[in-house]
Backbone as a ProteinNet text record, in pm:
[ID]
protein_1_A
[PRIMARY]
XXXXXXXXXXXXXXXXXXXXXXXXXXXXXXXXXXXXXXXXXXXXXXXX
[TERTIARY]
-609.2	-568.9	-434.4	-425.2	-277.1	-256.5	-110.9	-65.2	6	-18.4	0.4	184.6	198.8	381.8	441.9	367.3	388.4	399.7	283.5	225.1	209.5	190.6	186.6	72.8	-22	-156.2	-235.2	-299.9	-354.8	-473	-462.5	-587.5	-708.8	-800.4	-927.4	-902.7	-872.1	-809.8	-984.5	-1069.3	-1193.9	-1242.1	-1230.8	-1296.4	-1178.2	-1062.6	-976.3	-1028.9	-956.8	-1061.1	-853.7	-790.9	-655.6	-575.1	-558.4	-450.5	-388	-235.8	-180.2	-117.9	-81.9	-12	126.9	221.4	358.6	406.2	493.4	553.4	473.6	306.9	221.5	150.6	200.8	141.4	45.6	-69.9	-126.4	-86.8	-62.2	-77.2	-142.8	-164.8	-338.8	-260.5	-366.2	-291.3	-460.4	-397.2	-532.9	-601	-497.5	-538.8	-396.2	-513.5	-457.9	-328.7	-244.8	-108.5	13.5	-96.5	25.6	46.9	-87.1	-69.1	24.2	5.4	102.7	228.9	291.1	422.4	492.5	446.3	439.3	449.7	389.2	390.9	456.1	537.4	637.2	775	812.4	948	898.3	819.4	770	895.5	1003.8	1127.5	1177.3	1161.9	1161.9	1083	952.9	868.3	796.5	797.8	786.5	874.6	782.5	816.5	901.9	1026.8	1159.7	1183.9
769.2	762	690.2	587.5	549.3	615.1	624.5	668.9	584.9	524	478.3	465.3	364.9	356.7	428.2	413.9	414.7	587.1	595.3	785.7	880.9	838.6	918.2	961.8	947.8	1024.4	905.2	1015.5	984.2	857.3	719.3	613.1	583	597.3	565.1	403.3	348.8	240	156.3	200.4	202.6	227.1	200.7	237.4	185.5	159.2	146.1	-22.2	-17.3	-129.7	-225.2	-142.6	-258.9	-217.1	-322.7	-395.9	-501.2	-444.5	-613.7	-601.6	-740.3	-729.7	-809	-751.6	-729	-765.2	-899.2	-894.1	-861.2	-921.7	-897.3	-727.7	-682.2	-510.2	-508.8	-414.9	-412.5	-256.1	-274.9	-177.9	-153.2	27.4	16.6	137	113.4	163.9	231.9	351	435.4	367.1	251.6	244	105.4	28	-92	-90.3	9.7	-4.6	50.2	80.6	105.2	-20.2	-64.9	-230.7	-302.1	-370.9	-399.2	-404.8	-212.6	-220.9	-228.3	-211	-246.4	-427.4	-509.2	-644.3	-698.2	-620.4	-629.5	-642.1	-493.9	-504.9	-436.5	-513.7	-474.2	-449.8	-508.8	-430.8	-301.9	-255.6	-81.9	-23	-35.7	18.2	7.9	-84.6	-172.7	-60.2	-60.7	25.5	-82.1	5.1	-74.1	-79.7
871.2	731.6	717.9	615	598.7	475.7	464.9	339	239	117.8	15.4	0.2	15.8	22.9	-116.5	-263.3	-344.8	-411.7	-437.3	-448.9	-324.6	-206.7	-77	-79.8	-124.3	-137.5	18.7	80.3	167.7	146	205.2	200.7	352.2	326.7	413.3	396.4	548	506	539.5	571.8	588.7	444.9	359.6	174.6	129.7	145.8	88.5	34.9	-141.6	-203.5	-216.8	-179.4	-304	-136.5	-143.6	-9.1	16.5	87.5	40.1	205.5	222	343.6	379.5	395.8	400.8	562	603.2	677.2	843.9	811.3	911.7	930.3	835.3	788.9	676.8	690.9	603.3	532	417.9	314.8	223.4	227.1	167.9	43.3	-50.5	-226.6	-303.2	-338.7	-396.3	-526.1	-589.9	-721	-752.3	-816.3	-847.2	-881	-954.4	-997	-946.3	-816.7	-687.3	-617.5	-616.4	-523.9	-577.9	-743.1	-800.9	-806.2	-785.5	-807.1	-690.7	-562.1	-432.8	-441.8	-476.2	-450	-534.9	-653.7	-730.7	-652	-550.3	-433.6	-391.6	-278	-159.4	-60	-93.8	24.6	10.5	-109.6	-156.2	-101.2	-72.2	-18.4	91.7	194.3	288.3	447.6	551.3	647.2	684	767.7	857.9	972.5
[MASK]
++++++++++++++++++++++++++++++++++++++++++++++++

């Protein structure tokens, strides 16, 4: 399971439908307007 940078709610990155990828990382988002605000400043939220 990954967890959603945004809400923390657990993602099946296997079903997971909204994903973006960051700095050679993929990040996986429960619902379109997490992806969004994530690819909005992805350095706020973005592992270090």
């Amino acid at each position: 399971m990954a967890v959603d940078p945004i809400c923390k709610m657990d993602v099946d990155e296997n079903k997971a439908k909204f994903i973006s990828e960051y700095k050679g990382k993929k990040y996986y988002f429960c619902a379109p307007g997490c992806k969004k605000e994530f690819e909005e400043n992805p350095e706020k939220y973005a592992e270090k």
